[in-house]
C-alpha positions as CSV (number, residue, x, y, z in Angstrom):
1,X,-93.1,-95.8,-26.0
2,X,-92.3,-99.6,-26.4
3,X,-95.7,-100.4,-25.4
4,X,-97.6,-98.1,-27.8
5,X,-95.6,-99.6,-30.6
6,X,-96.5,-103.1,-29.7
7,X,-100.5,-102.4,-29.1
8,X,-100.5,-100.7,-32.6
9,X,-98.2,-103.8,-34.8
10,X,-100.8,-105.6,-32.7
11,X,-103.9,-103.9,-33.9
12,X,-102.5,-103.9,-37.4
13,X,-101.7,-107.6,-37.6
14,X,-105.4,-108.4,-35.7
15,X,-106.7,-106.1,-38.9
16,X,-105.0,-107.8,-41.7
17,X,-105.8,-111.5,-40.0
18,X,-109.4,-110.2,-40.3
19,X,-109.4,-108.5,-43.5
20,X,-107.8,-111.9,-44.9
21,X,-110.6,-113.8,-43.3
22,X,-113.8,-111.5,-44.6
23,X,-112.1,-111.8,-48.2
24,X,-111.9,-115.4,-48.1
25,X,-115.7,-115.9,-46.6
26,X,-117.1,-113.3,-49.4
27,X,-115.3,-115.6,-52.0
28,X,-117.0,-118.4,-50.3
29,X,-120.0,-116.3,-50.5
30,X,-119.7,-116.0,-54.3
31,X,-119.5,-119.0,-55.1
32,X,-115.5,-119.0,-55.7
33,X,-114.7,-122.6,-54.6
34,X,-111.8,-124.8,-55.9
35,X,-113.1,-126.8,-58.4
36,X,-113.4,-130.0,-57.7
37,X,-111.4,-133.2,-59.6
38,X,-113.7,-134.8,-62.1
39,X,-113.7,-138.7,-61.3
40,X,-113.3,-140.9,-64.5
41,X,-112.9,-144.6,-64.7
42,X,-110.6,-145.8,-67.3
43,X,-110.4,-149.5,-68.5
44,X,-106.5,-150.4,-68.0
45,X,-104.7,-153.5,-68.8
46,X,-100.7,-154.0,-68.0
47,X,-99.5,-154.0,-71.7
48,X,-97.3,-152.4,-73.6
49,X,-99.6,-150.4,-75.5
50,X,-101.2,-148.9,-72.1
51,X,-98.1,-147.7,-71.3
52,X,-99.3,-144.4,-72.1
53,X,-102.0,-144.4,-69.9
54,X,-99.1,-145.4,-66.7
55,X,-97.2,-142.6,-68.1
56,X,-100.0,-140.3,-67.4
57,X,-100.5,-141.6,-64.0
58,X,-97.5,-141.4,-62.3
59,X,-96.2,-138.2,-64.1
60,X,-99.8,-136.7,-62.6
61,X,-100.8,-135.5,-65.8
62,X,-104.3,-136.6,-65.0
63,X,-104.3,-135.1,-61.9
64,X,-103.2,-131.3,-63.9
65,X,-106.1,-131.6,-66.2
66,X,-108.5,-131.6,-63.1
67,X,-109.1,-135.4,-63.2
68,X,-109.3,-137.8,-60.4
69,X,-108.4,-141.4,-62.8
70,X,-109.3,-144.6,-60.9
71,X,-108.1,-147.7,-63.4
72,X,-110.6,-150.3,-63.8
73,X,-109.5,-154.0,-64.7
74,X,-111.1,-156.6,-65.9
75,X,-111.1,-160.2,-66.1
76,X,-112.5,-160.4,-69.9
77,X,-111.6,-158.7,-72.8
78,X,-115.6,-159.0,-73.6
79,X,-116.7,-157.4,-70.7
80,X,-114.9,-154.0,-71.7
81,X,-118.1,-152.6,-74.2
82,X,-120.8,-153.5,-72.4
83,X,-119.4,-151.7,-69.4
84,X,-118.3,-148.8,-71.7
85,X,-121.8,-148.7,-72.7
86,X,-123.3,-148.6,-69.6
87,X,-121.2,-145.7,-68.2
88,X,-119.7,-147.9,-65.4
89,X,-116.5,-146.9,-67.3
90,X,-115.5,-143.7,-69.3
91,X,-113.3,-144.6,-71.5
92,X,-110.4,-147.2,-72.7
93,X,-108.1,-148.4,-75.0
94,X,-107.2,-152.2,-76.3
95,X,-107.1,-154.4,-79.6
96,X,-110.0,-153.7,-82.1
97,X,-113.0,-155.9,-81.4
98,X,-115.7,-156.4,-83.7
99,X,-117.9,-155.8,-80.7
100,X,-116.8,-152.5,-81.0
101,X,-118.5,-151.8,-84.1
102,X,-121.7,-154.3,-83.8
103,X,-122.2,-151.6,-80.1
104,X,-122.0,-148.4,-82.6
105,X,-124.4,-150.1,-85.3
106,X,-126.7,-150.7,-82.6
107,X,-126.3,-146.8,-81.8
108,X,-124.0,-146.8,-79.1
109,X,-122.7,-143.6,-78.0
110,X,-119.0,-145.1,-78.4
111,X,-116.3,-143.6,-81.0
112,X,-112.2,-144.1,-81.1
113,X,-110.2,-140.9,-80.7
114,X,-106.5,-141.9,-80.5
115,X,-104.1,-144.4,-81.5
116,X,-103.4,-146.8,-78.9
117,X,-101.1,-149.1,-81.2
118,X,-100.4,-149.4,-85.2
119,X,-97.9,-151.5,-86.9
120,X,-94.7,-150.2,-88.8
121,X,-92.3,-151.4,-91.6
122,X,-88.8,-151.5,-90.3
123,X,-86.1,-153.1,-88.7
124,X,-87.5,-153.5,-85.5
125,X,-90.5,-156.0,-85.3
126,X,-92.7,-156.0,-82.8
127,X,-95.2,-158.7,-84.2
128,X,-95.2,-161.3,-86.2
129,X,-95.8,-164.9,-87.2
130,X,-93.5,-167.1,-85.8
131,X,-92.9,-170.9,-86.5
132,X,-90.8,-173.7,-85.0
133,X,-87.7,-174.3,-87.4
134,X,-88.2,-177.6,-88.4
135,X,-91.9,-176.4,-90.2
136,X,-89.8,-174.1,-92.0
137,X,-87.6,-176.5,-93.5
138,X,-90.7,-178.3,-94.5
139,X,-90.5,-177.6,-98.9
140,X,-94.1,-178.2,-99.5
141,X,-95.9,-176.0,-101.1
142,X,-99.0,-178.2,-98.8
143,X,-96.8,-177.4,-95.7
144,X,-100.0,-175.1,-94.4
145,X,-102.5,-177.3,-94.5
146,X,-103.1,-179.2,-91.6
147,X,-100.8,-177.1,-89.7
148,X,-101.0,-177.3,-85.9
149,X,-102.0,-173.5,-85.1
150,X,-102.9,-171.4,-82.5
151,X,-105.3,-168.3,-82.1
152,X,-108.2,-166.6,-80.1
153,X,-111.2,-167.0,-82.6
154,X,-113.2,-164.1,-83.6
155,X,-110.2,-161.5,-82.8
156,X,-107.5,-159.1,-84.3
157,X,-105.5,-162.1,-84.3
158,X,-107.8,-164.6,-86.1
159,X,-108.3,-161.7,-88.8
160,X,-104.4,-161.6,-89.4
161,X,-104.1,-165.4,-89.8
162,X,-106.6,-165.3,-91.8
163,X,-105.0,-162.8,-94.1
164,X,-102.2,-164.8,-94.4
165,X,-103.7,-168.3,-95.1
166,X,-106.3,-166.6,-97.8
167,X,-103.1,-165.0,-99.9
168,X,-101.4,-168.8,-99.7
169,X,-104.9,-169.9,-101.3
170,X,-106.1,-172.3,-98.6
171,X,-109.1,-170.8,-95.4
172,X,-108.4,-171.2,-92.2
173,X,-110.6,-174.3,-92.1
174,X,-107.5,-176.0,-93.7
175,X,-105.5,-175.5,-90.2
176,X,-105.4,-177.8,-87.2
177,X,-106.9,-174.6,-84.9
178,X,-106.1,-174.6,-81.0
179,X,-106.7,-171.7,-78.6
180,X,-104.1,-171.3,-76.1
181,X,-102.7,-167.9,-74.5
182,X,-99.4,-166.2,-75.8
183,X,-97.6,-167.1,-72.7
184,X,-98.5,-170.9,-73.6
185,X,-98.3,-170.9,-77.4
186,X,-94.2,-169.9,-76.5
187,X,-93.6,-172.8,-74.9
188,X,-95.8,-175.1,-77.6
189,X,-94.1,-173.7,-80.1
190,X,-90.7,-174.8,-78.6
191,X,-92.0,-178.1,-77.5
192,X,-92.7,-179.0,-81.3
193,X,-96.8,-179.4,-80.2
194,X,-97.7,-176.2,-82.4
195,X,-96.5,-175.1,-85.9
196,X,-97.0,-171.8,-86.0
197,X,-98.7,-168.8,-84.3
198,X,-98.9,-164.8,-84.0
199,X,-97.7,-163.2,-81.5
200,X,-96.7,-160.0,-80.5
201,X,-94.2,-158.5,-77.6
202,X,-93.3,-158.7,-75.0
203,X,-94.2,-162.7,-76.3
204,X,-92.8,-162.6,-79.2
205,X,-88.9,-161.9,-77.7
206,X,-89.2,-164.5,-75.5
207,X,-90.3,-167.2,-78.1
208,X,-87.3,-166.4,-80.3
209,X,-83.7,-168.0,-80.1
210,X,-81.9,-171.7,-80.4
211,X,-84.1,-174.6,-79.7
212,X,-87.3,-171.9,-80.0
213,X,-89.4,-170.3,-82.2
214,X,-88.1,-168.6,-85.6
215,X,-89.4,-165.3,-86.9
216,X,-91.4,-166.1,-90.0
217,X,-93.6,-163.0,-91.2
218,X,-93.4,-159.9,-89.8
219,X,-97.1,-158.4,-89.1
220,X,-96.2,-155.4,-91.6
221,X,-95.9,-157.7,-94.5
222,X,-99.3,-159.2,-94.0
223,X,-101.6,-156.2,-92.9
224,X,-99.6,-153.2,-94.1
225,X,-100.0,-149.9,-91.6
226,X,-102.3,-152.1,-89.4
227,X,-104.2,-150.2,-87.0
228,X,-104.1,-152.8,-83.8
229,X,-105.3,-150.6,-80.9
230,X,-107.3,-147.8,-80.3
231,X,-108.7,-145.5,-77.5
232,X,-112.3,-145.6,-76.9
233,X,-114.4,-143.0,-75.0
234,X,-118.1,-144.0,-73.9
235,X,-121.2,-142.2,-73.8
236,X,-120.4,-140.2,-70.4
237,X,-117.5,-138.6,-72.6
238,X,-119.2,-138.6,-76.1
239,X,-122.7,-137.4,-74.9
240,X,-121.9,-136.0,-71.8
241,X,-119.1,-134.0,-70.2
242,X,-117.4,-133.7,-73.0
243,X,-114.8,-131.3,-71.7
244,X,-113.6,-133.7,-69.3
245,X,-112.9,-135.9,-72.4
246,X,-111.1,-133.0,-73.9
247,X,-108.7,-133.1,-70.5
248,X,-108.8,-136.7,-70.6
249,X,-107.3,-136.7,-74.3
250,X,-104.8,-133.8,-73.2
251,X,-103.3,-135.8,-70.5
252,X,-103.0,-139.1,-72.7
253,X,-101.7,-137.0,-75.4
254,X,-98.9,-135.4,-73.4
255,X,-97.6,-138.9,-71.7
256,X,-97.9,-140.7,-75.7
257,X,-95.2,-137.6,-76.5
258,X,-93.4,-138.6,-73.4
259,X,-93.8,-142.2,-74.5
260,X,-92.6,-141.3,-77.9
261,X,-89.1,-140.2,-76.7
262,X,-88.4,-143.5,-76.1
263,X,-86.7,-146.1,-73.8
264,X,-85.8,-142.9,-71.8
265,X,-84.7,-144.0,-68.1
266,X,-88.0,-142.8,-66.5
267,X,-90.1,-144.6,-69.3
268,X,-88.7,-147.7,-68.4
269,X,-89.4,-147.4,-65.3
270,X,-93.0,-146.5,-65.4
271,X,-93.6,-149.3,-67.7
272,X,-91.4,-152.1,-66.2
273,X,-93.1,-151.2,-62.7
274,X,-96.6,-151.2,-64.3
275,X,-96.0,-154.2,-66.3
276,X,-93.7,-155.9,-64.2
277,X,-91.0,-156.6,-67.0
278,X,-87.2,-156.1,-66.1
279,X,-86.0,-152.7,-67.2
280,X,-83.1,-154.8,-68.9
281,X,-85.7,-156.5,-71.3
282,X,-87.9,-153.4,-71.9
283,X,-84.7,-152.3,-73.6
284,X,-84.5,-155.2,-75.5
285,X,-87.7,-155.3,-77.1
286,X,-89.3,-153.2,-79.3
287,X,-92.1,-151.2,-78.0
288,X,-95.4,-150.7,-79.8
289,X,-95.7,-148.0,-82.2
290,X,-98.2,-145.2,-80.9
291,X,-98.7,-141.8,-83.3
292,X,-97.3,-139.0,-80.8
293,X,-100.1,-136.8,-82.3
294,X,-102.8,-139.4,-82.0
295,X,-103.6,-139.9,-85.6
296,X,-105.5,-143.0,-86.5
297,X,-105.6,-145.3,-89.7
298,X,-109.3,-145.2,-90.8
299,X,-109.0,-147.4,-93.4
300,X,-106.9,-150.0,-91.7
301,X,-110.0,-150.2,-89.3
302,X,-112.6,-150.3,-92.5
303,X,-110.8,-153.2,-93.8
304,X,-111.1,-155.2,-90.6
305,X,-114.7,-154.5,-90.6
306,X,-114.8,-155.8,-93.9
307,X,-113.5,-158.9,-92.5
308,X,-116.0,-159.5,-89.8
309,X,-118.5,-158.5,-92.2
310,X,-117.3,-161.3,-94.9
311,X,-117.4,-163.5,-91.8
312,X,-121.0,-162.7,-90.5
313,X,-119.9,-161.4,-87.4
314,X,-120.9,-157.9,-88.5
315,X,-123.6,-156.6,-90.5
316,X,-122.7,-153.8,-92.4
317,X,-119.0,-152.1,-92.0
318,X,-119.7,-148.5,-89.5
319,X,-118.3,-145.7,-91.3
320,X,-115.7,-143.2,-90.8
321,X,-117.4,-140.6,-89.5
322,X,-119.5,-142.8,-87.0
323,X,-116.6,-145.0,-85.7
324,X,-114.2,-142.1,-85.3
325,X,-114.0,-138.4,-83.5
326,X,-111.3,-136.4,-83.7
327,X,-112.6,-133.4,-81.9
328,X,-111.3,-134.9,-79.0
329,X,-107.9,-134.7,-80.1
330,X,-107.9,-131.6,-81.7
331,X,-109.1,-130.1,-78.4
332,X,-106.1,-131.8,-76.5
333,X,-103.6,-130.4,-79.3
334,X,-105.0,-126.7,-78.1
335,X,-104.4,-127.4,-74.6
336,X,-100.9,-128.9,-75.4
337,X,-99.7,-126.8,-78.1
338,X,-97.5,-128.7,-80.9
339,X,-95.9,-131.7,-80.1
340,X,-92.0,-131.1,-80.4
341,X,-90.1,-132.7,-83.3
C-alpha cells in the first residue's frame, strides 16, 4: 500500500515538473521573453547638482524603469555636445553653454527637459560673488576698474560677471581678467593675488571665513531666478526611443523628490560618497536648488541667449519651443504620480 502511494506522488510530481516545463517552452515559443534593460549612456560629473542622477543610481531607480545607466565622464566640459550629438551619449545635465544653443540652431536634435539647478532668494546662498576684505574697504566708486578677476571666458560665469560690471557702468574689458579654476581662485583670493570672483559651493564655503574671502553679492541679486543647469536629452532620446527617455525622466524625477527632502541621512551619503565631500560639510553647505517637479525657467535661459547673442557668440536667440520639451516630463509625472508636498 506504501508503495502504490509513493509510485503515484511520484507520477504526479513527474507530471507537474513537466507541465511546468511545456508552459514555460510555449511562452518561449510565443515570444514571451523578459524584456531586456535598455542601455543608456548618461554624461555625469561629481557635483552637487548631479546629485540627482547618484541618487537614481544607487537607490536603483534606473534599474526599475528597465534601464541599464552606464555614466560617462569626461575630461572637457566642451566635449559634452558634440558627443550628445553624435549619439555616443544619451543624455546629460550641466551649466548652460552657449554651445547648447548654436548645436539646436544648427538643427540639432537636442532639447532641455528638467531643471538640473536654478538660483533662489533666501537666507541660504549657495553662489555668489565673493571678494577679499581689504577690496571691500576700498571707497572708490573706481574700485572695479582694474580689478584683479577671475573667470572661465565664454561661460555661465563670464555672463554673470558681466551682468554685474554692466549695472556698475563699466564692461568687463575694464577688469584685470585671469582664468584659474574654483579650487585655485579660493586660495588667490585669500592670498591677496585676486580681487574678486564667482563662485559657487561646495567653493564658495570653503573660501569664506577670517583671513579669507568675504561674501559680496549673492547670485540672486544679480541674475534674479537664474536658471544655471539643465538636463539635456540627445537625438537617440528626442528622435528615437523616446519611451526610454520617458523612463529615463521617471527615474531622475523620483531621486530630484528624494533629493528634495533634503540633507536626509541617506542623501548625504549618496552624495558625499559620489562627490567625495565629508558628510559633516554636506550639512554645512547649502545644496543647489533643483524644482522637485522639474520645471524650468524659460526665460532665464532666453536672457542668457540674449547675452551670447549681444556678444557674437550666437546668432539668433533659439526659442522656447525649440530649446525646450516638456513631454518628457509630463510622461515621467504619469509614471510617478504627484510628487508629495
Amino acid at each position: 500500500m506504501i508503495a502504490r502511494r509513493f509510485v503515484r506522488r511520484a507520477c504526479l510530481l513527474r507530471n507537474l515538473t513537466l507541465a511546468a516545463f511545456l508552459a514555460g517552452a510555449a511562452g518561449l515559443l510565443a515570444g514571451n521573453l523578459p524584456s531586456p534593460r535598455t542601455h543608456l549612456n548618461l554624461l555625469y560629473g561629481r557635483y552637487l547638482a548631479s546629485a540627482p542622477l547618484a541618487i537614481a543610481m544607487a537607490e536603483g531607480f534606473f534599474e526599475a524603469q528597465g534601464l541599464d545607466v552606464e555614466f560617462v565622464h569626461l575630461t572637457s566640459t566642451a566635449d559634452a555636445m558634440p558627443a550628445l550629438v553624435r549619439g555616443e551619449i544619451d543624455a546629460g545635465g550641466g551649466l548652460l553653454k552657449v554651445a547648447d544653443f548654436n548645436a539646436m540652431a544648427r538643427g540639432a536634435a537636442v532639447r532641455i527637459v528638467a531643471d538640473m539647478g536654478h538660483n533662489e532668494p533666501g537666507p541660504c546662498v549657495q553662489a555668489a560673488l565673493v571678494a577679499r576684505p581689504a577690496f571691500l574697504e576700498i571707497k572708490s566708486p573706481d574700485r572695479l576698474r582694474g580689478a584683479r578677476v577671475s573667470t572661465t571666458p565664454l561661460t555661465y560665469g563670464e555672463y554673470i560677471l558681466e551682468t554685474f560690471v554692466n549695472s556698475k557702468g563699466l564692461k568687463l574689458a575694464d577688469l584685470n581678467l585671469s582664468r584659474l579654476p574654483a579650487a585655485s581662485a579660493v586660495d588667490a583670493i585669500s592670498e591677496g593675488s585676486l580681487d574678486f570672483t564667482f563662485l559657487a559651493e561646495p567653493y564658495l564655503s570653503r573660501a569664506l571665513g577670517p583671513g579669507r574671502a568675504a561674501l559680496w553679492t549673492p547670485l540672486s541679486e544679480i541674475v534674479p531666478d537664474a536658471q544655471l543647469g539643465v538636463m539635456l536629452f540627445g537625438p537617440s532620446l528626442v528622435k528615437g526611443n523616446r519611451d526610454a527617455g520617458q523612463r529615463l525622466m521617471a527615474a531622475t524625477l523620483r531621486a530630484t523628490r528624494q533629493y528634495n527632502l533634503g540633507k536626509t541621512p541617506r542623501n548625504v551619503e549618496i552624495i558625499s560618497k559620489e562627490t567625495g565631500l565629508e558628510p559633516d560639510y554636506l550639512r554645512k553647505i547649502c545644496w543647489s536648488w533643483i524644482d522637485r517637479d522639474g520645471k524650468i525657467n524659460p526665460d532665464s535661459i532666453l536672457e542668457f541667449q540674449r547675452w551670447a547673442v549681444r556678444r557674437g557668440l550666437l546668432d539668433a536667440v533659439v526659442p522656447t519651443e525649440t530649446f525646450w520639451d516638456p513631454s518628457f516630463l509630463d510622461a515621467a509625472k504619469k509614471i510617478l504620480g504627484p510628487a508629495a508636498r
